[in-house]
C-alpha atoms as an extended CHARMM CRD file, in Angstrom:
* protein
*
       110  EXT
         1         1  UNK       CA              0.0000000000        0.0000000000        0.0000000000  PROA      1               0.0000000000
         2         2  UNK       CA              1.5930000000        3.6960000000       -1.0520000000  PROA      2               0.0000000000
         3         3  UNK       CA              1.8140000000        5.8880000000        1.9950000000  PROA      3               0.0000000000
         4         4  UNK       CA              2.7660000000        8.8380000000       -0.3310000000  PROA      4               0.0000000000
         5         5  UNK       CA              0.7160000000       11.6540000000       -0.7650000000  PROA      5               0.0000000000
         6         6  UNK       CA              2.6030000000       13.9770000000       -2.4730000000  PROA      6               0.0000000000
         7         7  UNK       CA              4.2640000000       13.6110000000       -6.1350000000  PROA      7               0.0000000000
         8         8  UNK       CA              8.0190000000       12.7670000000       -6.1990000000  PROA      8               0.0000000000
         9         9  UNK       CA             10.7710000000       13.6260000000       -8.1810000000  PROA      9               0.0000000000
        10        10  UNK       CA             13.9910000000       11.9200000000       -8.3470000000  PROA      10              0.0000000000
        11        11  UNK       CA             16.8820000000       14.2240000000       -7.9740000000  PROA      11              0.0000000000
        12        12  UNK       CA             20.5620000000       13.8000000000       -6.2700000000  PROA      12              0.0000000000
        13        13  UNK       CA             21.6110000000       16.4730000000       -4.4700000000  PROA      13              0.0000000000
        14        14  UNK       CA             23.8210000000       16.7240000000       -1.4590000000  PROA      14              0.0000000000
        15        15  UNK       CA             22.6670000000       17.3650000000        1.8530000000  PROA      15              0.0000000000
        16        16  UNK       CA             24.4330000000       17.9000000000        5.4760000000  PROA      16              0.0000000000
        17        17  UNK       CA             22.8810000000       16.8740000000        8.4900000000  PROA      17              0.0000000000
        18        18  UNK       CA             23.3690000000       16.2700000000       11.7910000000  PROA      18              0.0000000000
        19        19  UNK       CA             22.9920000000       12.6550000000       13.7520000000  PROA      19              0.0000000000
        20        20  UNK       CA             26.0160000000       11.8080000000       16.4650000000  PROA      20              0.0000000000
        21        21  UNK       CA             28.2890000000       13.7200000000       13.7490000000  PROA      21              0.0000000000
        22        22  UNK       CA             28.3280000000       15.6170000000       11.1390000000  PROA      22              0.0000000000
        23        23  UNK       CA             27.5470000000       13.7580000000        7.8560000000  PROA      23              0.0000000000
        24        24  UNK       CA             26.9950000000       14.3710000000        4.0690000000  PROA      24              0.0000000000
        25        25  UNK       CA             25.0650000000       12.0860000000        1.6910000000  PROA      25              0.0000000000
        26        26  UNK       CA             23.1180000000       12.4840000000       -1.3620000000  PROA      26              0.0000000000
        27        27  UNK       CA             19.0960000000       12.9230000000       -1.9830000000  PROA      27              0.0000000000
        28        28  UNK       CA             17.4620000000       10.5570000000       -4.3150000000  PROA      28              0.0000000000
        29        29  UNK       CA             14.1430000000       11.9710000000       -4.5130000000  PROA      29              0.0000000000
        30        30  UNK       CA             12.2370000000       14.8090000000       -3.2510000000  PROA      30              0.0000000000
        31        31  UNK       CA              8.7130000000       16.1130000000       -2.9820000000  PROA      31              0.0000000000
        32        32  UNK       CA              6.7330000000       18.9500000000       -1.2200000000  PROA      32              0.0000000000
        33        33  UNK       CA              6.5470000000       17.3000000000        1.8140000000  PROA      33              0.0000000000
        34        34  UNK       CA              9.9520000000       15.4530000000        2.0830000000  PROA      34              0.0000000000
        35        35  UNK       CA             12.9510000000       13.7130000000        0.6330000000  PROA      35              0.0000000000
        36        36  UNK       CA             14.5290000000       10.2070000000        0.8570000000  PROA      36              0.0000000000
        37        37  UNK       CA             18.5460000000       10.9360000000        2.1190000000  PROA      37              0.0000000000
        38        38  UNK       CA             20.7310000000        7.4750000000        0.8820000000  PROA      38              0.0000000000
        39        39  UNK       CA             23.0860000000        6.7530000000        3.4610000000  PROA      39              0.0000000000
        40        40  UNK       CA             24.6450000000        4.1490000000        5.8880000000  PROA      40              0.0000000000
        41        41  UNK       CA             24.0470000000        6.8660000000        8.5920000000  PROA      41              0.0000000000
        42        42  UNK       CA             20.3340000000        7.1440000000        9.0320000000  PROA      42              0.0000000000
        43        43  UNK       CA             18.7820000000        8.8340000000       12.2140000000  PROA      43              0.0000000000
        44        44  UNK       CA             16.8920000000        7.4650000000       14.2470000000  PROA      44              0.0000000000
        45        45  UNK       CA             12.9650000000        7.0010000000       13.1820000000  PROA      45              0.0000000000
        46        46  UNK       CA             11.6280000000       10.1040000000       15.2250000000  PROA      46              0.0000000000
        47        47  UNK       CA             14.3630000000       12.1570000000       15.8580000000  PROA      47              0.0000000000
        48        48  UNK       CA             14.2620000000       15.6760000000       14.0990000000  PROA      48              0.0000000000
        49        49  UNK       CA             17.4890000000       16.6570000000       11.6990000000  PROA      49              0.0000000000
        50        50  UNK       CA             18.5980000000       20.3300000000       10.6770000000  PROA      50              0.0000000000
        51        51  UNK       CA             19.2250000000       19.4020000000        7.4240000000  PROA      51              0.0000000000
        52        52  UNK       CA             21.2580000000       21.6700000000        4.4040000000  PROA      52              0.0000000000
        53        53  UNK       CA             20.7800000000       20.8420000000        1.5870000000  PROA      53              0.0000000000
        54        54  UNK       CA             22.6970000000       22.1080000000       -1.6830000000  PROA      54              0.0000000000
        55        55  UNK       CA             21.0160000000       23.3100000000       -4.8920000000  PROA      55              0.0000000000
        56        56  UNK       CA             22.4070000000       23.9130000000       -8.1840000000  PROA      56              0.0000000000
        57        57  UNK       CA             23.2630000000       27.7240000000       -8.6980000000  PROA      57              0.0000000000
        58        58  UNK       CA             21.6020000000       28.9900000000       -5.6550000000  PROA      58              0.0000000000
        59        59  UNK       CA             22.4540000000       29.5240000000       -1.7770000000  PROA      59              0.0000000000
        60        60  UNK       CA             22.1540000000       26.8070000000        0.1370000000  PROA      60              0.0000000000
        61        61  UNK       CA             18.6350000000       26.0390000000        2.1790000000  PROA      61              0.0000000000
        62        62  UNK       CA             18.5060000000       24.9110000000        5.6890000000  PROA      62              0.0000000000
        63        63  UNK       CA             15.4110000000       22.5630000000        6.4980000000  PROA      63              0.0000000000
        64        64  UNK       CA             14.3590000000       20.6610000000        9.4420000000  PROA      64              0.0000000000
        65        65  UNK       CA             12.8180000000       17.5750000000        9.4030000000  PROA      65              0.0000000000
        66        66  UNK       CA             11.7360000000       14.2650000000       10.9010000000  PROA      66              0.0000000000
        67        67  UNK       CA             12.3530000000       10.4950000000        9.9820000000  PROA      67              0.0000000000
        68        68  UNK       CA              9.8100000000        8.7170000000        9.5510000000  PROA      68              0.0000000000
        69        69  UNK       CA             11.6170000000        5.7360000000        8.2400000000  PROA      69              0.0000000000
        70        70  UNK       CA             15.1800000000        4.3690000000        8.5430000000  PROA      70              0.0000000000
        71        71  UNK       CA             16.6420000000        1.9740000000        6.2750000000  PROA      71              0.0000000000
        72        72  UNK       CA             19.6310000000       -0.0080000000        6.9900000000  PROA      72              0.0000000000
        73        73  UNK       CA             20.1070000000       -2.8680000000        3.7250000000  PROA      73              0.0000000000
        74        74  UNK       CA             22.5200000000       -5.4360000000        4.4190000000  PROA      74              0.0000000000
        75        75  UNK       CA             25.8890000000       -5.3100000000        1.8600000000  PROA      75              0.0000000000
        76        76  UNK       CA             25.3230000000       -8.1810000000       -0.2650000000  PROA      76              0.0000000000
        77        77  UNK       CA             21.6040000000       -7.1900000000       -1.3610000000  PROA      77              0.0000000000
        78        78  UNK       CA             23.6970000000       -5.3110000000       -4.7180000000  PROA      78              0.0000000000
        79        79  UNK       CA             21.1940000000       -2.5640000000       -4.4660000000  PROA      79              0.0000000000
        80        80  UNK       CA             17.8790000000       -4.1200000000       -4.3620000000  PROA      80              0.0000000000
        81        81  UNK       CA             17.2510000000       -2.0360000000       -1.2860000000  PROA      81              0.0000000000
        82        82  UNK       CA             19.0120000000        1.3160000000       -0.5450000000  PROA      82              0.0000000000
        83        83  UNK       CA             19.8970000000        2.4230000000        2.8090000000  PROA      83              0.0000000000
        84        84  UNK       CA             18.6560000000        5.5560000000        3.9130000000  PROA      84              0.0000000000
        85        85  UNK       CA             16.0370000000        7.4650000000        5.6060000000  PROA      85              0.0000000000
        86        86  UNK       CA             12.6870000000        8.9640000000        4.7190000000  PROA      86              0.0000000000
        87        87  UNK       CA             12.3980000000       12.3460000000        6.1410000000  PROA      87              0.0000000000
        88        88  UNK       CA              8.9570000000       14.0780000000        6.4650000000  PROA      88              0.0000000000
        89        89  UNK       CA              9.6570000000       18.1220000000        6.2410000000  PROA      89              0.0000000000
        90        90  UNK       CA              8.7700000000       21.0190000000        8.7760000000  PROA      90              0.0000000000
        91        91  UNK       CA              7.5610000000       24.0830000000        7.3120000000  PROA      91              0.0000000000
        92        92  UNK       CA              9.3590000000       23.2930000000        4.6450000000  PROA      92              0.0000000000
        93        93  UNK       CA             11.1320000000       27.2490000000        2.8350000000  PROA      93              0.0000000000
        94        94  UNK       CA              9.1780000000       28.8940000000        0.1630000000  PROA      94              0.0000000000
        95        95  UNK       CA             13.0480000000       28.1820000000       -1.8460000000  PROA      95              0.0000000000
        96        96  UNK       CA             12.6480000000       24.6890000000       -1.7860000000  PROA      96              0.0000000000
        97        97  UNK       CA              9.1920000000       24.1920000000       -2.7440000000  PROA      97              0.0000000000
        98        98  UNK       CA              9.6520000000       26.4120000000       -6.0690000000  PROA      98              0.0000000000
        99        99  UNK       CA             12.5130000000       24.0250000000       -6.7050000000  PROA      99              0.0000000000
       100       100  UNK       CA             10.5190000000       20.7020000000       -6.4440000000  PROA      100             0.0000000000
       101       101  UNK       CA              7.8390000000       22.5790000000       -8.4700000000  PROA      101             0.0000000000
       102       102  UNK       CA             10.3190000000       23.3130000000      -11.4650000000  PROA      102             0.0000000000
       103       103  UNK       CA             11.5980000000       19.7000000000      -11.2320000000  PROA      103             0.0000000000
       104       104  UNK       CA              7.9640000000       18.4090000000      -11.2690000000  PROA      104             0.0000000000
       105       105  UNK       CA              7.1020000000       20.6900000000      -14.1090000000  PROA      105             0.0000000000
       106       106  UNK       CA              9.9830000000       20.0380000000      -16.2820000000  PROA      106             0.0000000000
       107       107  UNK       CA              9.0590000000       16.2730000000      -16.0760000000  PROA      107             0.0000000000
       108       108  UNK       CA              5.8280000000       16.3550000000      -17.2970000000  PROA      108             0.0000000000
       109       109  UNK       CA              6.9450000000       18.6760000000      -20.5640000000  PROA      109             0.0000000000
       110       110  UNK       CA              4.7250000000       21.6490000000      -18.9920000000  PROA      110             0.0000000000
């Protein structure tokens, strides 16, 4: 059953966060509402992450968010399952939700 409710867009960008240290990984979608971070250094489900994230030719956007799901895939599954973390935004920035509109946009040719 698809818990989703808002259109996604798959997009790698990096991102900074916060767990017991400092970490970078990479995005590998995004919507409205949230973003999937894949990484081997998920936060705990619950816990609340400033996040930065990076976007092409524009200042960098600071978010805040929660995960609401935490991946770990065991090495020898070759990528059948990516590690990671679902993160459900906070008052997401004006900044960020024009840029997951373009990206949407764009993809369907309007």
């Amino acid at each position: 059953m698809e818990k989703r409710n808002s259109e996604r867009v798959n997009k790698r960008l990096e991102v900074k966060y916060r767990t017991k240290a400092d970490n970078t990984a990479i995005t590998s979608d995004l919507s409205d509402t949230g973003m999937f971070i894949s990484t081997s250094r998920g936060g705990k489900q619950g816990s609340v992450l400033d996040i930065m994230l990076n976007l092409p030719n524009s200042p960098q956007l600071y978010l805040k968010g929660k995960v609401v799901r935490s991946i770990s895939a065991a090495p020898g599954l070759n990528g059948n399952v990516k590690s990671g973390m679902g993160i459900n935004l906070i008052s997401p920035p004006q900044d960020y939700l024009n840029y997951v509109q373009s990206l949407l946009t764009v993809r369907s040719g309007k």
